[in-house]
C-alpha positions, -999 to +999 in steps of 0.1 A: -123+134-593-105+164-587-073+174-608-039+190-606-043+231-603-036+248-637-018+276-649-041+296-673-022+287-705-028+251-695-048+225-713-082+221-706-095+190-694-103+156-715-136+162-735-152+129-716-150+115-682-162+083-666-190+107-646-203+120-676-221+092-685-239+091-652-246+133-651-278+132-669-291+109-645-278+126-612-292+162-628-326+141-628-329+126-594-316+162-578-341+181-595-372+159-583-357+145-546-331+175-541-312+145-522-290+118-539-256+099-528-233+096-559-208+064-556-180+075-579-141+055-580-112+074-578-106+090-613-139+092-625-138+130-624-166+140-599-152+167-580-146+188-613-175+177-633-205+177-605-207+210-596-202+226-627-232+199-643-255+218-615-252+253-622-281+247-644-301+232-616-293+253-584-307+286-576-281+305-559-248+291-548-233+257-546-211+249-515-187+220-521-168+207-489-132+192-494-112+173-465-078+193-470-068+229-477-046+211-509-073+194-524-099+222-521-076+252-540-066+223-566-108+216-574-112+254-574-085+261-601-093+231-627-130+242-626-122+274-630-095+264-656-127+245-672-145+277-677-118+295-690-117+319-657-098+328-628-102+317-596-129+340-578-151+343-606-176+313-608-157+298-591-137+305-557-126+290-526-123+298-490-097+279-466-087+290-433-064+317-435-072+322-474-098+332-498-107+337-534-143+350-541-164+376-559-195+387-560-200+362-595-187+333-572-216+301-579-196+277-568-172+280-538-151+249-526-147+251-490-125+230-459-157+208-444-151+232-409-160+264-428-199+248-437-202+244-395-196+282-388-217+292-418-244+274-403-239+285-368-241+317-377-270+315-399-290+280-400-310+290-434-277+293-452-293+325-471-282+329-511-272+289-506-288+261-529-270+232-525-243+218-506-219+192-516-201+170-493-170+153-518-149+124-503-174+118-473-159+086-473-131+098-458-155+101-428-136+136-411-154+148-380-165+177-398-179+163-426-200+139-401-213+170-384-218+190-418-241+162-430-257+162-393-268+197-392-276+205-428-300+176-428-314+190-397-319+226-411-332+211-447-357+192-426-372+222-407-359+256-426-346+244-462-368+221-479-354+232-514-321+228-500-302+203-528-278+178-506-255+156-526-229+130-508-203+121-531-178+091-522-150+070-536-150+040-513-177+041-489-209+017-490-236+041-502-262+022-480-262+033-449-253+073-461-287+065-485-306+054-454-298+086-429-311+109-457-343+096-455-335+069-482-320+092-507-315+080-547-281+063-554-263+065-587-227+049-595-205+056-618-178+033-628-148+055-632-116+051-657-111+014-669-073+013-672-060-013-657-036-014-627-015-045-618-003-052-584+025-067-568+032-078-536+064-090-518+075-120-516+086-124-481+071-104-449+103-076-444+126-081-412+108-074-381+133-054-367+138-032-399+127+003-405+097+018-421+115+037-445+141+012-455+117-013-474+096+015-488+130+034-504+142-005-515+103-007-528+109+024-549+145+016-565+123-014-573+096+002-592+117+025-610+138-004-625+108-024-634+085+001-644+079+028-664+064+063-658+063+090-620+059+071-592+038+078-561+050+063-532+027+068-500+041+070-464+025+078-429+038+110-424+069+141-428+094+123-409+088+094-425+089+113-461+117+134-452+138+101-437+134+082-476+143+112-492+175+111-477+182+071-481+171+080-520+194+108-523+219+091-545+188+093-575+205+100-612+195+136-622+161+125-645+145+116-616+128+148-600+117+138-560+093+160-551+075+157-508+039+162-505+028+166-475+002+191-453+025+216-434+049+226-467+040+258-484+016+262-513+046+267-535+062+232-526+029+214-529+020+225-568+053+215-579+047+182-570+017+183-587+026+198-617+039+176-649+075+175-657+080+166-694+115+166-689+117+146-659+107+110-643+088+123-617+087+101-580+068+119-554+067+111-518+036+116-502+012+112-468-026+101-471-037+137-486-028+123-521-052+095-516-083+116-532-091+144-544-060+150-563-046+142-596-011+141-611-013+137-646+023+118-648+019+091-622+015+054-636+033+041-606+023+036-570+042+021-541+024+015-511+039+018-475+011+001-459+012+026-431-013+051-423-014+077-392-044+084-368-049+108-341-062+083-309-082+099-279-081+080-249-111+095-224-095+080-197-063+105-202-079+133-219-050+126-244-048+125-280-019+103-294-009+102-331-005+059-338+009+046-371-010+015-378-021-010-407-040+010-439-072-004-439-084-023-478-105+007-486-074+026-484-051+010-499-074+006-531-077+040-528-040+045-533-035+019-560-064+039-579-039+064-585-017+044-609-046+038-635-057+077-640-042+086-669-031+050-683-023+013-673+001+013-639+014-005-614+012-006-578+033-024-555+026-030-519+046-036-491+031-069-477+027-101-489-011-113-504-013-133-477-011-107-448-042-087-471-067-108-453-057-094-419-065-059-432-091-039-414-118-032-443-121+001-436-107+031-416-126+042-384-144+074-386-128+102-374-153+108-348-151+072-328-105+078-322-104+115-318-111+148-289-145+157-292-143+186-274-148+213-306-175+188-311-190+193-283-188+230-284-203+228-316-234+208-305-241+231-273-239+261-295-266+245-318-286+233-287-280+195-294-264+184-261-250+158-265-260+150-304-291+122-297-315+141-321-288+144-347-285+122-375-251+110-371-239+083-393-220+069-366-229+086-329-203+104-309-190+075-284-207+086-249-169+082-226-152+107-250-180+131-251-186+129-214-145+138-212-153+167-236-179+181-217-159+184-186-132+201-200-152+225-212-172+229-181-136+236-165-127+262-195-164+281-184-174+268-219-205+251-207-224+261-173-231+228-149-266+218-171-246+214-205-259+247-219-232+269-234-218+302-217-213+336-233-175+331-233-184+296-245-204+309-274-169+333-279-149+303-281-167+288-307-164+312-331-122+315-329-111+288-351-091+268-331-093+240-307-116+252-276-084+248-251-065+276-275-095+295-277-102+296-239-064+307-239-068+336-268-096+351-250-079+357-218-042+355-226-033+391-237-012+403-261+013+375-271-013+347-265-015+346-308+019+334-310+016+306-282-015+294-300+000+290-334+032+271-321+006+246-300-018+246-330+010+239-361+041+217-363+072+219-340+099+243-358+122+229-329+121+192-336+144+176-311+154+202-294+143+195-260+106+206-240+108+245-234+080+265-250+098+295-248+126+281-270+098+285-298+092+315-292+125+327-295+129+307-326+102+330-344+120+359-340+156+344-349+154+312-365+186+305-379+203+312-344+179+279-334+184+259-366+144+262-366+126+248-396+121+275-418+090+263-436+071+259-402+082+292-389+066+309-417+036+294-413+034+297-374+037+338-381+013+338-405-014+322-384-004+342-355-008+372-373-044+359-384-053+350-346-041+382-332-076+398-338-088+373-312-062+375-285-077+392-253-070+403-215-044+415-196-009+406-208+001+375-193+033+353-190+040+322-210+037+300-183-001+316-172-011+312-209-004+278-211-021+269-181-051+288-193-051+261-222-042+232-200-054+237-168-058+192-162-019+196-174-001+213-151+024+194-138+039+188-101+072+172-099+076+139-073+096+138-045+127+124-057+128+126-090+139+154-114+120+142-141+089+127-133+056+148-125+022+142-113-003+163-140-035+179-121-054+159-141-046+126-120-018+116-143+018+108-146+044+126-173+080+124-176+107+146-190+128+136-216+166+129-198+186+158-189+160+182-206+167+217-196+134+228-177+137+190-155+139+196-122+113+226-123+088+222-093+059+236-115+056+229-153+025+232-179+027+204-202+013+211-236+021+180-259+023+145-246+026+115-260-003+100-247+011+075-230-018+060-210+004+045-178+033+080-180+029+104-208+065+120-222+067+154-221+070+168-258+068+203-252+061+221-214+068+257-201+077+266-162+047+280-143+061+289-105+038+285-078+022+327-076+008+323-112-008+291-105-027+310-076-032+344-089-047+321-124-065+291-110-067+305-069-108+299-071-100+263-074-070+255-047-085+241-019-077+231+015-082+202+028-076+181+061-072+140+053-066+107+069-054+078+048-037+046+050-002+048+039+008+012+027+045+024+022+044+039+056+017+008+067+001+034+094-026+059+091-014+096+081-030+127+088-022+153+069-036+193+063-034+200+024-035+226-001-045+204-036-053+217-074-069+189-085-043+160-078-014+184-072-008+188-036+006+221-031+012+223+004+016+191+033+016+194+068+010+168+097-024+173+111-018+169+149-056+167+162-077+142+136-110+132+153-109+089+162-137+086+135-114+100+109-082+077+121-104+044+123-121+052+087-083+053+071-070+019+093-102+000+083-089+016+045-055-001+055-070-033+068-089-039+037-057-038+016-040-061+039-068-083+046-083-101+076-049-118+079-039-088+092-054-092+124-043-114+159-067-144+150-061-162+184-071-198+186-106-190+208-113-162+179-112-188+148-126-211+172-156-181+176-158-174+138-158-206+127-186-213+148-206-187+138-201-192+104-216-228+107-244-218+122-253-196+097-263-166+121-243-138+105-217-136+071-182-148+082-164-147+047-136-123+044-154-099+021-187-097+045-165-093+074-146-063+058-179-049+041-191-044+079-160-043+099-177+001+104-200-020+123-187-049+144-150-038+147-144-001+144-153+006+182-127-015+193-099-003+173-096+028+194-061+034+200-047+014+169-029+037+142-005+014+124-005-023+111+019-032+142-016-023+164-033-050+140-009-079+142-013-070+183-056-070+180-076-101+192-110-097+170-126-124+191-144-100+217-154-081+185-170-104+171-191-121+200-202-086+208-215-082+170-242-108+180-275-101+198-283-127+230-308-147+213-281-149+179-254-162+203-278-186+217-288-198+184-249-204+178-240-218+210-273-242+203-265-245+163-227-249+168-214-257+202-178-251+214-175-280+228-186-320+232-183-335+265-166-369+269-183-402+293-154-390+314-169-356+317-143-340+302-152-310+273-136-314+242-134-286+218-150-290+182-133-277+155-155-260+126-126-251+104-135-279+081-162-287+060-180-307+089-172-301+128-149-324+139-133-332+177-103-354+185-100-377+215-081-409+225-102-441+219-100-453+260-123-419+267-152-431+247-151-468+253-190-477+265-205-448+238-231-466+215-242-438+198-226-416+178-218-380+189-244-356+165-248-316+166-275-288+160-310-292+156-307-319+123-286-342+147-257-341+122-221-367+128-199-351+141-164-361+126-143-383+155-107-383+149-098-410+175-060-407+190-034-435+205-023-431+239+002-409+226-023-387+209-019-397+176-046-402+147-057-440+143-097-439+132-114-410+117-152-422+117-184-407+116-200-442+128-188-450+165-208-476+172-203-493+136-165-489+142-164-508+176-184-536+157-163-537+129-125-526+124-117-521+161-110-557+165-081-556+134-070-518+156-070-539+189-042-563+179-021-535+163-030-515+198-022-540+222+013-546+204+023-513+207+006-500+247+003-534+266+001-513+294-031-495+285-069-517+283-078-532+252-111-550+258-125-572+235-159-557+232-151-516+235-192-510+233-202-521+272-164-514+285-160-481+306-140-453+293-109-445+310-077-424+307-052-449+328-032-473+321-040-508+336-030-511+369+006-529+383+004-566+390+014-577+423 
């Protein structure tokens, strides 16, 4: 795999490698299917040894594309070291921001992003005759569109095009299937053996990261023997052990490895110390691609950080979750390079299990939107035609496409604009780009703050504070390291930086226009983004309490994002930037804090309202479409349901003329109860509204007479009398006392199938003693066991012995005498 960079004077490498054996038969299948996938474990040499094997076989030159800036100068240097060279001669590199090539350059190792711009610029990759993609299983976003495109162009334009895949961990099936089922060869890498240990016990819940990984290490380097490599999710969490291991006797060199620290830092971790037990602390980019000769040891955080995009935000969070098993037998591979090691991990065996098997590819957790720049420049919308290993999820593209609709990246059919096709070749994110290309003079420096680490960590939101911080740093207490690195990308994007000469705040917003930020009424700290969603400020930061802001880092947090990093924007830049899209606007709504329809005239950028003024004149439609809004969040309930109107609904319902549920009622209440609210502005005018005349009049004639037929309002009595009948239950239902309907022999039915109705027969007092749906079986039966209880308690009132042929009657006998 690949190796630690060498001075000249260095030795060169071991005469054999585990890929050695298998060279003779990759040289083989390249040269008749120009395609093959090349399984290879960590150590086995391939990124060294590949390459170099095909100079033989390639016409022209070999492009080999490495995941990180690190690991792509370190290849460069051991090959070259190989030959006996400098860098630049057959072999070079190119990174962003750095290059080493000649016009002798065969083999030039590359950052997977530079093989995208080659290609856009020229699909037939002229004086190119193979391409190498090294540690795909790593599955970057780049290398998946790489792969994508140059199988495209060797489809249609390159036929002699050589494409090899080369992977540690991945399963070479489905890589073999997308290139048209391309030859596989393994090779089984270095044999030393590498014993793991795992803890005994889960560690406290409650306790810190970095305090069992430093207690790991003192472990490690009691029990075992030789450098230790000790892997941790990222710089705070490297730069946090350091200091709980800073009590380390002098033999021990600590070394950090990590992405941001200069080139100088990074190849003294990697180079051997013969003098010194080397332990070196270290974030996923010493996973592959990387060897240090002096490492037996490995101690496993079980920690790994990924960038997560959540379409629904349009934010990007960094989460620090589980290593997956591919991983983490990644890592362990680096204790049995160079001879038998160790590797502990900080888990038990039992919680392995649990692991996730592999990582997810970069392209289903991150912001597509350089994506889908990319794929509108090459005029593959949305990627379909591609041959994607895994596609491009559909929510997060569709997110990416309308941001950069909004940046005038893409015009309204997908197809990309002029100042699009500008955007895509400044290498940066397209929202930095947009930015470049209209910021003015300045805009570099802006960029290379957002684009790199913080050099202000903890030191509250403002923007400007960073800039400041580049010109004075140790007046800040900036990070010295990341402000050197900020200026010299700045410098390298000044090229690009055009326009008139603009403020901060304008230049952020060009960037971020879905992020500009509105404070709430009430509240110092919390803000409304234009982009629909909610931030807060960190307490007492110093720009809280500014009415405008453009936030520029967030945390992501879906339900309120905290503010990381914002500048003030005041209210004539937002206009004189992003006037085109302020809009005016007159609206009535239902206010459920206010519970009464508002009218209001507006002045909104997307969900910032910038201006708010009562609108004195709305039309009735307007106020009646915003109280049947508020009546559908309070519910039917809401209205004066009057004893005749349930009566009326209920009814209606039974009959089965119209929909009576809540939800059909409120689905046409435009219909059958709009024209009566007239008048009615506020849920007080609800409780107040009778829908009964509403609802008779949403019936034709002949519907009301089917009801009235179906479901009558009322029964009448022998005596004459009309008793209502109550369809609030599941079958209609009247109540009278048992005198009125003595001489009935047959039982009282309704509608057209003659159905019982349900008699609730009352005492002279009114109260319940039968419920039936069988008169004339309950005068024949359990009337007789009722009449002795009756006549006990009413003497006064007739109890005759056969109720059937006795008339009805609501009197009490008459006096004796």
């Amino acid at each position: 795999m690949g190796v630690t960079p060498a001075e000249p004077n260095e030795t060169a490498l071991p005469p054999v490698l585990p890929i050695d054996a298998v060279l003779p038969d990759l040289m083989a299948v390249l040269s008749r299917a120009g395609r093959a996938v090349l399984q290879a474990p960590p150590g086995a040499g391939k990124t060294t040894r590949v390459p170099l094997a095909m100079l033989d076989l390639v016409e022209g030159r070999i492009l080999m594309l490495e995941p990180r800036r690190l690991a792509t100068r370190a290849a460069a240097e051991r090959m070259a070291q190989t030959l006996g060279e400098a860098v630049g001669q057959t072999v070079g590199y190119r990174v962003r921001g750095d290059s080493k090539v000649g016009p002798e350059t065969r083999i030039e190792v590359v950052t997977e992003g530079i093989l995208t711009r080659m290609l856009q610029g020229d699909p037939e990759l002229p004086g190119i005759g193979a391409v190498i993609f090294d540690e795909f299983h790593e599955r970057s976003l780049n290398a998946d569109l790489g792969l994508a495109l140059t199988w495209e162009v060797r489809g249609a334009l390159r036929e002699d095009l050589v494409l090899l895949v080369m992977s540690a961990t991945l399963d070479a099936g489905p890589v073999a299937a997308l290139l048209d089922d391309a030859p596989v060869i393994t090779s089984h890498g270095q044999s030393f053996p590498v014993e793991t240990r795992w803890r005994d016990r889960p560690a406290p819940a409650r306790e810190r990261l970095e305090v069992s990984v430093a207690e790991l290490i003192r472990t490690a380097l009691a029990e075992a023997e030789g450098g230790i490599l000790a892997f941790l999710p990222g710089e705070g969490e490297i730069r946090r052990v350091a200091g709980l291991l800073g009590d380390l006797p002098d033999s021990i060199a600590l070394h950090q490895l990590f992405g941001a620290m200069p080139l100088a830092a990074q190849r003294a971790a990697l180079r051997p110390d013969p003098a010194k037990r080397k332990l070196v602390l270290a974030t996923a980019i010493a996973e592959t691609s990387l060897t240090i000769p002096d490492i037996r040891v490995v101690v496993d955080g079980g920690r790994a950080r990924r960038a997560r995009f959540d379409p629904s935000s349009g934010m990007a969070r960094l989460v620090t979750e589980a290593v997956s098993r591919a991983e983490a037998d990644q890592r362990r591979g680096r204790a049995g390079r160079v001879a038998p090691g160790v590797c502990y991990r900080n888990w038990t065996r039992g919680a392995e299990g649990a692991l996730p098997a592999f990582p997810p590819a970069e392209i289903e957790a991150t912001d597509l939107a350089g994506l889908a720049l990319d794929l509108a420049e090459w005029g593959a919308g949305d990627g379909a035609g591609l041959a994607f290993l895994t596609p491009p999820p559909e929510g997060a593209l569709a997110e990416a496409q309308a941001l950069l609709r909004g940046l005038e990246a893409l015009d309204g059919e997908g197809r990309i604009t002029s100042h699009g096709g500008q955007l895509a070749r400044i290498p940066l994110h397209p929202r930095l780009a947009h930015m470049l290309a209209l910021g003015g003079k300045g805009a570099e420096r802006l960029a290379a703050i957002l684009a790199e680490r913080d050099p202000l960590r903890g030191q509250g939101t403002d923007l400007g504070l960073r800039l400041r911080a580049l010109d004075d740093p140790k007046a800040l207490n900036a990070d010295s390291g990341a402000v050197a690195w900020i200026r010299a990308e700045a410098k390298r994007l000044a090229r690009f930086a055009k326009g008139p000469a603009r403020s901060l705040g304008e230049q952020a917003a060009l960037a971020y226009p879905d992020r500009i930020g509105l404070r709430r009424k009430g509240s110092a700290s919390r803000y409304v983004l234009s982009g629909g969603k909610g931030a807060v400020m960190p307490d007492g930061d110093a720009l809280a309490g500014q009415r405008l802001i453009v936030a520029t880092d967030l945390d992501g947090d879906p339900r309120e994002a905290r503010i990381r990093q914002a500048v003030a924007l005041n209210e004539a830049e937002l206009r004189g930037l992003h006037g085109g899209q302020i809009a005016a606007r007159r609206v009535c709504h239902w206010s459920r804090r206010e519970g009464r329809v508002m009218a209001r005239e507006q002045e909104v950028f997307g969900a910032l309202v910038l201006q708010d003024k009562a609108w004195n004149d709305p039309p009735e439609e307007a106020v009646t479409g915003a109280l049947l809004e508020g009546l559908r969040a309070l519910g039917l309930e809401a209205l004066n349901w009057t004893k005749a109107a349930r009566l009326l609904r209920a009814r209606i319902a039974y009959s089965g003329v119209a929909d009576m549920s809540e939800a059909g009622l409120l689905a046409r209440a435009e219909d059958w109860l709009a024209p009566y609210l007239t008048g009615c502005t506020s849920a007080a005018d609800l409780r107040r509204f009778d829908p009964a005349d509403a609802l008779r009049a949403s019936l034709t004639w002949d519907q009301m007479q089917d009801v009235d037929r179906l479901a009558p309002a009322h029964w009448t009595t022998p005596m004459g009398r009309r008793v209502p009948v109550d369809y609030s239950g599941d079958q209609p239902e009247i109540s009278c006392r048992v005198q009125e309907v003595f001489g009935t022999t047959e039982h009282p039915v309704i509608g057209p199938e003659r159905l019982p109705i349900r008699m609730v027969l009352l005492s002279p007092a009114s109260r319940p003693v039968q419920v039936t749906l069988d008169l004339p079986g309950f005068w024949a039966g359990s009337y007789a066991d009722m009449r002795k209880d009756m006549r006990a308690q009413y003497p006064k009132h007739p109890w005759p012995e056969d109720p059937a042929s006795a008339d009805p009657t609501l009197r009490a006998k008459p006096r004796k005498g």
